[in-house]
Each structure stands twice: as structure tokens, then as C-alpha cells.
C-alpha positions, 0 to 999 in steps of 0.5 A, a space after each residue: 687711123 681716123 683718130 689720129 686724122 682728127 688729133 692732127 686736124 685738131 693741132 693745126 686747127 688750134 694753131 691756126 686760132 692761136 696764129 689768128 689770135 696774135 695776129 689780132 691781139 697785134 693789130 688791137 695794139 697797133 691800133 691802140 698805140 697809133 690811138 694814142 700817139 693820135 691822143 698825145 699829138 692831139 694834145 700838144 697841138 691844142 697845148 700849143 694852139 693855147 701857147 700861140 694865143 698868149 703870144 705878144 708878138 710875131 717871134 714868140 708866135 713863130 719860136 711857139 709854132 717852130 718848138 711844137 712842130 716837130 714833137 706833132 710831126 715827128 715822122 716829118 720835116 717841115 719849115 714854115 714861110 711868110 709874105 713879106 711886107 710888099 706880098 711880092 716874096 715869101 720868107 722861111 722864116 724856119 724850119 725843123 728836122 733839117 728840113 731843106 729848101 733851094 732858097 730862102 726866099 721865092 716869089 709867091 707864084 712858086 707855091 700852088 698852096 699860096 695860088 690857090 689858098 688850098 693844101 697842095 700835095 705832091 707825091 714823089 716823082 709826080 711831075 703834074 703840078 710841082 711847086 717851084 720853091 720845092 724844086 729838087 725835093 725828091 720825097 712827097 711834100 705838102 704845103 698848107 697855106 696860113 690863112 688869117 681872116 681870109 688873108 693868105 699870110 704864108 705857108 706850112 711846109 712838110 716833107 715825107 722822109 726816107 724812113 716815113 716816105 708817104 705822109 698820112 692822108 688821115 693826119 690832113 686834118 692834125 696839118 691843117 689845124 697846125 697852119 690854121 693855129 698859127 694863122 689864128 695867133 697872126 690874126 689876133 696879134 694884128 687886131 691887138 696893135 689895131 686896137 692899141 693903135 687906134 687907143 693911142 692914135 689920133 685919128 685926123 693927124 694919126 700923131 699920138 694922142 693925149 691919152 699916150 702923151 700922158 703915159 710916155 711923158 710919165 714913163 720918160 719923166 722916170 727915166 730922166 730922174 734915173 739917169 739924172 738927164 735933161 727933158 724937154 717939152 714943148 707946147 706948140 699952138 697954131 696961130 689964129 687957126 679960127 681964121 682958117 675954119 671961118 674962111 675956107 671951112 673947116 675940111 681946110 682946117 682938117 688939111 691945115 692940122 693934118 699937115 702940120 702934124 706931119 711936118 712936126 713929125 718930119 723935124 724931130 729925132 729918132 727918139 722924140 715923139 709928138 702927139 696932138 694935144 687938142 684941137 691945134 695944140 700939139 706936144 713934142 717931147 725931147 728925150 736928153 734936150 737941156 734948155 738951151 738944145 730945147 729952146 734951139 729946136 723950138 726956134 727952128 720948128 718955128 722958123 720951118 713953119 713959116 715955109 709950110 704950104 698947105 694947099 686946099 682945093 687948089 688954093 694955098 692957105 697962105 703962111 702958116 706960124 705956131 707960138 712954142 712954149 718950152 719946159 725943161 726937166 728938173 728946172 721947170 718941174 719934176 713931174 708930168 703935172 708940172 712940167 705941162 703947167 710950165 710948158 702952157 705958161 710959156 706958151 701963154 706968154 709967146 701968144 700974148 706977146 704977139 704970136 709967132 
């Protein structure tokens, strides 16, 4: 009897370990599946964070970030949302999952990550500190603002659903490397237009400057010859411009050039362009303009300027008047040398002649 007691106790002590044994050998493959989902998210969040740093403009960085979302996130719907221009609204600019907000856009009170600058989680039901634009979400959400440089640019937003109904505190941090990867992308894109920015800009008159003119006079030349289509050029110098610096200073000479950069700015087409050559040189380019329409707007640039005022210090620097030497492709030249040579030689014969 006492043997059988101990073969039974035996059996179930046995069993017990065997049942111990899967439940362990269950959770290490839990625990090794779930490390290796970590693993492969892990490595396509910095497949994309490489992605986002090649990106050459704001909709490559947002179809990069809206591509990858999903296969990071896959237990998650999302949409990501950006402040517009003025900073006064906030813009889905897309989503994943069939993720679904009330409205397009919201003003940026509505989202405490946006008031904040901080991850704002609210789980299902809590009535605390909803976020507006979120208003009839049911399920837990989490929105993550995109930060760049100290700047708030917008928000991550990321909804639990029926199926996974809580998100994971442990993957914040998989979250906010997301928005911080895409905030990073923005950053860099804007200090690469800053830098181009200040290449090709002249800083007092903020037109072009010469070292763009030589590349677009180059690249339009190209395409003038292709189409087989008139381009003008016109070389404008400001009369007696010394006169300006010796009488009232050269802080006056800056607000004559400043001035008329704007106005020579203000007379053109859409597809013009006009760069300041040098000192109180300047280059207009006319993209299709024959000799006769290049002529005609130089005579009326010139005419307009006559009713320029520049006020410096309260005082009015009196009429302005610009000498124009005009160069037509093919007839004056067929390469950027040649025509800027002709232009220079008109515009030494409109000074000679008398200015203006």
C-alpha cells in the first residue's frame, strides 16, 4: 500500500514538472519571439531613420515615414500631422491602418502633445485630459510631438485597437524615436535649403546672386537651343549710384539697392528671374523674350523706375533712372559668355550716351 502511495506521488510529481517544464519552455518562446519582433522593428526603424536622412524634400520624408509605420507599428493605427505655415492649424497629412480622426485639420490647442511639447497618453474611457482633434476615439491613444531643433513642427498619432487594445508602455521609446526620426529628417532638410539659400542669395537685396546667375543662364541657354526659343538678357546699371553713397551715406546706398532689387522683382514674369550682378549691377533673364518683347521690357523697366521712391531716414533720395543693355539668344550670342559680353556692351553704350 505504501508502495503504491509513493508510485502515485511519484506520477503526479512527474506530471507537475512536465506541466512546469512546457509552461517554462512556452514563456522562453514567447520571450524569444517577442525579442525578436523587438529585433526586426528595431531594424527597420533604423532602416528608415537611414531612409529619412536621404530624403531631398519634405514629401519623399513623409511617403519614407508613412511607408514604415505600419510594419514598426503593426499592432497600431496612426496618422501623422504637421503645423501649417502660420503655426495657427495643424494638418493630417496621413495616415496608416485606416486610422480615423474627426477632421482633417485642428487648431494646435486641441492636442496636449502639441501644448506640452511632451508624449500624451489617454486610455480608453479616461475623461482627465482628452485631446480634442481625438474627440469620439474610443480606444486608448498616444500623440508624440515631432520635435526639430527645439521646435514643435507637429505630431505622431497612434491609436490602440479592438484586437491590441492597450499600447505597450515598454515600446514608448520604439515611439518616440519614430517622431524624433522624422523631426530629425525636417531639421536637416530646412538647414540644407538654409545653406543653398544663403549660396545663391545675396544677402543686402536677397535677389540671386551671381554665382546662381551663371548656373540658370547656363541651364536656360540649353533650353533655348533645345526648343529652338528666343532668351533675353538684360544688364541694368543705376545711374550715378556713387552720388547716392557720398551725399547721404552708404546706409543710403544700401536702401537705394535694397529697393531696387525689389522693384526689378516686382516687374517681372513668373518665369524671369533677377539677380544682383555686382555692386549696382543687376541681371534679369527672359526666359522665350524675342528682341523686339526684350527691348519693350527694358523700356518700361526703365520708365517705372523713374517713379521709384526711396525714402532714407525720412528723406527722399530723389528720381532714381537705370541705363538697360539688352542681348538676345541666338542673335547676339549662343553661349552664356557671349551673351553677358553683348548685354555689357549695350549697356556701355546706353551710359555713354547719356544714361537713362
Amino acid at each position: 500500500m505504501q508502495l503504491a502511495n509513493a508510485n502515485t506521488h511519484l506520477q503526479v510529481e512527474m506530471s507537475e514538472r512536465d506541466l512546469a517544464r512546457k509552461e517554462l519552455d512556452q514563456q522562453t518562446e514567447r520571450m524569444l519571439r517577442e525579442l525578436e519582433q523587438r529585433s526586426e522593428r528595431a531594424t527597420r526603424l533604423a532602416k528608415m531613420g537611414e531612409l529619412l536622412q536621404s530624403c531631398v524634400s519634405l514629401e519623399e520624408v513623409f511617403a519614407a515615414a508613412l511607408g514604415f509605420a505600419p510594419r514598426i507599428f503593426p499592432a497600431a493605427r496612426g496618422a501623422m500631422a504637421l503645423l501649417n505655415t502660420s503655426r495657427s492649424l495643424t494638418e493630417v497629412i496621413g495616415a496608416w491602418s485606416d486610422c480615423r480622426l474627426p477632421a482633417m485639420e485642428f487648431e494646435t490647442t486641441s492636442c496636449w502633445a502639441l501644448r506640452t511639447g511632451h508624449p500624451h497618453l489617454v486610455l480608453a474611457g479616461d475623461s482627465t485630459a482628452p485631446c480634442a482633434h481625438a474627440a469620439g476615439v474610443k480606444n486608448t491613444y498616444l500623440c508624440i510631438p515631432i520635435l526639430a531643433q527645439g521646435e514643435t513642427l507637429g505630431i505622431v498619432h497612434l491609436q490602440a485597437t479592438d484586437e491590441a487594445p492597450q499600447l505597450n508602455a515598454s515600446e514608448l521609446s520604439f515611439k518616440t524615436t519614430f517622431a524624433a526620426q522624422v523631426g530629425l529628417s525636417i531639421a536637416n532638410l530646412r538647414l540644407r535649403e538654409a545653406l543653398r539659400t544663403q549660396s545663391v542669395r545675396d544677402a543686402l537685396t536677397g535677389l540671386y546672386n551671381r554665382r546662381y546667375l551663371e548656373e540658370v543662364l547656363e541651364r536656360e541657354v540649353r533650353r533655348a537651343a533645345r526648343a529652338a526659343q528666343f532668351l533675353g538678357v538684360l544688364m541694368i546699371d543705376l545711374d550715378h549710384f556713387k552720388n547716392f553713397n557720398d551725399t547721404y551715406g552708404h546706409d543710403a546706398g544700401d536702401a537705394v539697392l535694397r529697393e531696387t532689387g525689389a522693384f526689378l522683382t516686382r516687374g517681372i514674369r513668373a518665369e524671369d528671374f533677377v539677380c544682383r550682378f555686382g555692386g549696382e549691377e543687376f541681371v534679369v533673364i527672359l526666359p522665350t523674350a524675342n528682341p523686339e518683347a526684350a527691348c519693350a521690357r527694358a523700356e518700361r523697366l526703365r520708365l517705372k523706375m523713374k517713379e521709384l521712391t526711396v525714402l532714407h531716414q525720412g528723406r527722399s533720395m530723389g528720381m532714381l533712372t537705370v541705363s538697360i543693355g539688352v542681348a538676345v539668344f541666338p542673335e547676339h550670342g549662343v553661349s552664356p559668355k557671349e551673351l553677358m559680353a553683348a548685354a555689357d556692351a549695350a549697356l556701355y553704350e546706353a551710359k555713354r550716351g547719356g544714361r537713362n
